[in-house]
C-alpha positions as CSV (number, residue, x, y, z in Angstrom):
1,X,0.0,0.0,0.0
2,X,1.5,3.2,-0.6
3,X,0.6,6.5,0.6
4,X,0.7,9.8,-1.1
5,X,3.7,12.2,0.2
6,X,2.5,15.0,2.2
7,X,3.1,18.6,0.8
8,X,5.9,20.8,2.0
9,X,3.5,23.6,1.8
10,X,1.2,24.0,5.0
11,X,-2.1,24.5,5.9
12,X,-3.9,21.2,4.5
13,X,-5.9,21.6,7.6
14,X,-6.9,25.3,7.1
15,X,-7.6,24.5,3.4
16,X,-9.6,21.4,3.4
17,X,-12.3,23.3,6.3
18,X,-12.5,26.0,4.0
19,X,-13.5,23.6,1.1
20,X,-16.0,21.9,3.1
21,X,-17.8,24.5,4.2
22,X,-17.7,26.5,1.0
23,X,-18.8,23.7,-0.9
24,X,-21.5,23.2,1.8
25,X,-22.5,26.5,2.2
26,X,-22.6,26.9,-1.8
27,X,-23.7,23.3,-2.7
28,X,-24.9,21.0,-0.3
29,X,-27.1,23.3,1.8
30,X,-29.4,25.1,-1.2
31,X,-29.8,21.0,-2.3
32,X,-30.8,19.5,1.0
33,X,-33.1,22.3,1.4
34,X,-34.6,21.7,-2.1
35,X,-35.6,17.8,-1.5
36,X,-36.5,18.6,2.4
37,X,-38.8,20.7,0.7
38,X,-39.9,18.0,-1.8
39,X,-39.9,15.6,1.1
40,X,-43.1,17.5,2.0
41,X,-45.1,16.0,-0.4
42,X,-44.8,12.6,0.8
43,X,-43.7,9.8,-1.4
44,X,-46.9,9.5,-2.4
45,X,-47.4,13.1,-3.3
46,X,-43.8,13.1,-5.0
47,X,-44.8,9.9,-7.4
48,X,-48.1,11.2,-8.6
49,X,-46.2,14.6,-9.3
50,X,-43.2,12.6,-10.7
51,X,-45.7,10.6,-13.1
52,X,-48.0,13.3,-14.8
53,X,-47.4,12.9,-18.7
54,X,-46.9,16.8,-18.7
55,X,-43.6,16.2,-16.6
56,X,-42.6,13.2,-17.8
57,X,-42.5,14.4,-21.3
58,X,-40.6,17.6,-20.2
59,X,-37.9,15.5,-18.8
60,X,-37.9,12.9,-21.6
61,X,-37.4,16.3,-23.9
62,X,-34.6,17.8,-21.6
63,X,-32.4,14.6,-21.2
64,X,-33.2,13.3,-24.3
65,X,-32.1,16.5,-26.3
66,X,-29.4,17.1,-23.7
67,X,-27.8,13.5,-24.5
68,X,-28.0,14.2,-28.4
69,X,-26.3,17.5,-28.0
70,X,-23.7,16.6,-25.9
71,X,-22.9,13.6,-28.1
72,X,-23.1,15.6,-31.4
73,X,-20.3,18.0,-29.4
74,X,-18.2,15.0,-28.8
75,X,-17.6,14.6,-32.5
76,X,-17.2,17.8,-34.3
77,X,-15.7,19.5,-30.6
78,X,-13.5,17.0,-30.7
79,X,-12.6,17.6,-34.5
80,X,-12.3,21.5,-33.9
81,X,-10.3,21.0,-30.7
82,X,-8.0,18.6,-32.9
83,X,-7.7,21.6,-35.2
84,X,-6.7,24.2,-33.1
85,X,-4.3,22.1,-31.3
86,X,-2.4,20.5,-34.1
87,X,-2.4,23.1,-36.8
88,X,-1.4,26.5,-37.7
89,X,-3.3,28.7,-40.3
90,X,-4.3,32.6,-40.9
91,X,-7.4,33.4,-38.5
92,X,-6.7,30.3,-36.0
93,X,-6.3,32.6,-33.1
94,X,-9.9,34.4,-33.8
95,X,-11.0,30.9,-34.1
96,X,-10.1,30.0,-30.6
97,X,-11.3,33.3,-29.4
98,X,-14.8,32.3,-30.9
99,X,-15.4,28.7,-29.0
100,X,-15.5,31.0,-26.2
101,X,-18.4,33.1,-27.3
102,X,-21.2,31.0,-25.9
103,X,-20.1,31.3,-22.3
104,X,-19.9,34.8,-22.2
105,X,-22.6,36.3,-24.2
106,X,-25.8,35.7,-21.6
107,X,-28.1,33.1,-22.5
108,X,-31.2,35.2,-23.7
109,X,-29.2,37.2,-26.3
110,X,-27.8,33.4,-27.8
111,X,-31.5,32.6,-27.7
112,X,-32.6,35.4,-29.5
113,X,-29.8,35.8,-32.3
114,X,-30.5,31.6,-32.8
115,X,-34.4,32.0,-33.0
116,X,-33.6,35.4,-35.5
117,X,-31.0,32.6,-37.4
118,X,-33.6,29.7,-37.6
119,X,-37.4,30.9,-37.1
120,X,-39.2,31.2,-40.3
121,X,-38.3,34.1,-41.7
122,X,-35.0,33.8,-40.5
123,X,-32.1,34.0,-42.7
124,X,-31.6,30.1,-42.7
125,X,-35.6,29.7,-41.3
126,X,-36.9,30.9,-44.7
127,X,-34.4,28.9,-46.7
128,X,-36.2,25.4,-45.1
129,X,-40.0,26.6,-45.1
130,X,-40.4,26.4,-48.6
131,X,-39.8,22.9,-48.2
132,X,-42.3,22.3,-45.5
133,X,-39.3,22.1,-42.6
134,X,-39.4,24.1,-39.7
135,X,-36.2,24.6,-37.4
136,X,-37.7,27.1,-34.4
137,X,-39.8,26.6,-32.1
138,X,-39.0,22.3,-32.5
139,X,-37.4,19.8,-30.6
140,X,-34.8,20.5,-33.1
141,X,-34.6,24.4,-32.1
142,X,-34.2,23.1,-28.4
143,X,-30.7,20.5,-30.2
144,X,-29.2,23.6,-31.9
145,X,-29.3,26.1,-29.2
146,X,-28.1,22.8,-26.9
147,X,-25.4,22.3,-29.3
148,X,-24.2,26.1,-29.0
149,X,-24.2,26.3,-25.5
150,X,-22.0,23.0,-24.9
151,X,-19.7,23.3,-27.9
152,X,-16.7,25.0,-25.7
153,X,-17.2,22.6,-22.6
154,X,-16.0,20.1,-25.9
155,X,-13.4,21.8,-27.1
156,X,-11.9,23.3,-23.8
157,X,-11.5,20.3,-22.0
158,X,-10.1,18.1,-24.8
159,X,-7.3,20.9,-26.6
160,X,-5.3,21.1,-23.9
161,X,-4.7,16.7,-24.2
162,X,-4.5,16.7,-27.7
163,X,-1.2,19.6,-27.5
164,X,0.2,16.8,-24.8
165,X,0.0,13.9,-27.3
166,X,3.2,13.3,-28.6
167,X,3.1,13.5,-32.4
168,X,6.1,10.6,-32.2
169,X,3.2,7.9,-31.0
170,X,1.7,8.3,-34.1
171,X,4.5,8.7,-36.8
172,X,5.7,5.1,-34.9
173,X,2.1,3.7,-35.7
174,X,2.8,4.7,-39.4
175,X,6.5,3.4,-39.5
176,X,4.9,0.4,-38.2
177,X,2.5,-0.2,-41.5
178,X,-0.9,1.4,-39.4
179,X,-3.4,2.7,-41.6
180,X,-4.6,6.4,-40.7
181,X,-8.1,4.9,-39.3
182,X,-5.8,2.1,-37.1
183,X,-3.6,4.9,-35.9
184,X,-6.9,7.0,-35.0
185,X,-8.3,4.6,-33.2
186,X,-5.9,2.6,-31.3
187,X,-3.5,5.0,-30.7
188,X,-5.1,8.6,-30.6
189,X,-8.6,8.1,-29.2
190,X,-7.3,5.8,-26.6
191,X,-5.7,8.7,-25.1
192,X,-8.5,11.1,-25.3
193,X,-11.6,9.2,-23.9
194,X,-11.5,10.9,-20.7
195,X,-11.2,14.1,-21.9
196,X,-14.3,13.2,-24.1
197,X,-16.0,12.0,-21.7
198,X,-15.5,14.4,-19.4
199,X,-16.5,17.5,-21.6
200,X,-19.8,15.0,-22.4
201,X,-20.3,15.4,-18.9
202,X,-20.0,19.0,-18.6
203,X,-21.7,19.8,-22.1
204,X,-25.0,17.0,-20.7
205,X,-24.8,19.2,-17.2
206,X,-24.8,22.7,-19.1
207,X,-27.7,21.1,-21.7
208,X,-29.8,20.0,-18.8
209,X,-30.3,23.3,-17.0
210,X,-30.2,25.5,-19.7
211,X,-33.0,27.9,-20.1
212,X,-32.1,31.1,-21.1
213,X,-31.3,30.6,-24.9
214,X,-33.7,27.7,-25.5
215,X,-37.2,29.3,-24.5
216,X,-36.9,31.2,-27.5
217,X,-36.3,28.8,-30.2
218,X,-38.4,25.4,-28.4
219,X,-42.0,27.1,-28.5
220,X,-42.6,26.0,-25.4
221,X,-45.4,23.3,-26.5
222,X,-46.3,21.0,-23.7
223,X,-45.5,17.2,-24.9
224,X,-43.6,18.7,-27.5
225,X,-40.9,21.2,-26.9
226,X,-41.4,21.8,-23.5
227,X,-38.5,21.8,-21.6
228,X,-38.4,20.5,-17.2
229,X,-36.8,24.3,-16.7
230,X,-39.5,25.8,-18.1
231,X,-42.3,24.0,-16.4
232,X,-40.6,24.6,-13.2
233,X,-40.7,28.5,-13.8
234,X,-44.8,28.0,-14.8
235,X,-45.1,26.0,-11.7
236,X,-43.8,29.2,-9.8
237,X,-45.7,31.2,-11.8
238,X,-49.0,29.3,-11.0
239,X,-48.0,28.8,-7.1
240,X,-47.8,25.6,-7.0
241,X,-44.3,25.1,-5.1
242,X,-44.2,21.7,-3.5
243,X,-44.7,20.5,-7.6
244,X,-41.8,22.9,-8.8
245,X,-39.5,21.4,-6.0
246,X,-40.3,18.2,-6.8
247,X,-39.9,18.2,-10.5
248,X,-36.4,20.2,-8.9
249,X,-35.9,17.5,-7.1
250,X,-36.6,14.5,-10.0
251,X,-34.1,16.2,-12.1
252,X,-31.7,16.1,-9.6
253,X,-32.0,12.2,-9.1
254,X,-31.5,11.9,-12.5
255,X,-28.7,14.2,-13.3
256,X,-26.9,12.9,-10.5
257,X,-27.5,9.4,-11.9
258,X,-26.3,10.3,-15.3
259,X,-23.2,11.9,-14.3
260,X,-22.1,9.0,-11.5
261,X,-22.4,6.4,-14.2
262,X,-20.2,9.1,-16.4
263,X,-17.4,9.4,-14.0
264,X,-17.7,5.2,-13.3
265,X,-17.0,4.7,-17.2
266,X,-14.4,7.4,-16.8
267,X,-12.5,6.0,-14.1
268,X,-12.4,3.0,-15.6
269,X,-10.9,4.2,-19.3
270,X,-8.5,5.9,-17.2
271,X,-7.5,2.5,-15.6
272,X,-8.0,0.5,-19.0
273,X,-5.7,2.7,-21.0
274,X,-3.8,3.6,-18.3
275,X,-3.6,7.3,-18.0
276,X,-4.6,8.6,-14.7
């Protein structure tokens, strides 16, 4: 058994109380106050909240869309990320400076420069209508605005392990007689799971909870592009507390859920492939 070596610096003591309350006082206490709230209701009372159609479909919307999104991210976030680490080209540096765009403009101006993008008489809105196709105010408005928000989660967490690869890994896989595809995925991808997953993670978290830019392009249509967030707010808006805490509280659970079995498979690619 071995033990870690303890730091030279001081003040593990005096740092790790600090942590614990922060993170108490930040995290844990607003939670616990949000499902003793919910606890209210009885089990009973949280079940026959947790099993109207209206909710259930909300969730199925915002986890569903949320899991799409992030996985669409995983691919061409990882691509771009590849991109920005590996090459150099005219305009790469404005580029990089635009993955950062969706976390600091606030969320209702994304929403409403993507719903003037994609509603019908939008610039690419009244290319599709024609055609009988409508973007806004769809599940497929709720993907796109999804898509924007988690991009950079993608591409920041995975760039900065793609500059630490070591381009001699792969020119040995091509001495060696590896096709491009063998070298991809046996010797690159290997090494970037748990950067991929863990941007998935972060891109699924942001996905789930966003509200801001996706009430303008989802319509808002219950069973059909109504998102949990929103029915929380009319909840609020109608009163009706103890069932705005416990649909709070249900998407909790099931983030929670989501993101433990994430951070399992995680673990365990960092053990298989043995980076840690």
């Amino acid at each position: 058994m071995s033990f870690r070596r303890p730091s030279i610096l001081p003040g593990f003591g005096l740092t790790l109380g600090y942590t614990l309350v922060y993170l108490a006082v930040i995290v844990l206490f607003p939670l616990a106050l949000l499902i003793l709230r919910a606890s209210s209701l009885g089990i009973w009372g949280f079940w026959q909240i947790a099993t109207e159609p209206r909710v259930l479909a909300a969730l199925r919307t915002s986890f569903g869309i949320a899991l799409a999104a992030a996985a669409i991210n995983v691919v061409f976030g990882g691509i771009i990320a590849w991109v920005l680490a590996r090459y150099e080209f005219p305009g790469r540096r404005i580029i990089d400076a635009i993955v950062d765009l969706p976390f600091a403009l606030p969320t209702a101006v994304a929403g409403i420069a993507l719903a003037s993008l994609y509603a019908p008489n939008g610039w690419v809105g009244a290319l599709v209508a024609p055609l009988g196709w409508r973007i806004a105010f769809t599940p497929l408005g709720i993907g796109i605005a999804l898509i924007f928000i988690g991009l950079p989660f993608i591409v920041r967490t995975v760039q900065p392990v793609v500059e630490e690869l070591e381009s001699d890994v792969e020119e040995a896989s091509a001495t060696l007689g590896a096709t491009r595809v063998q070298t991809l995925f046996r010797v690159i991808l290997p090494g970037l799971i748990p950067a991929l997953l863990t941007g998935f993670a972060l891109a699924f978290a942001r996905g789930v909870g966003e509200y801001g830019s996706v009430i303008f392009l989802a319509g808002n249509i219950p069973f059909v592009s109504e998102i949990a967030p929103l029915l929380i707010v009319v909840k609020l808006e109608q009163f009706d507390y103890a069932a705005a805490t416990a649909i709070a509280t249900l998407m909790l659970i099931v983030s929670f859920s989501i993101l433990l079995v994430i951070n399992i498979i995680q673990a365990w690619s960092r053990r298989r492939f043995g980076y840690v």
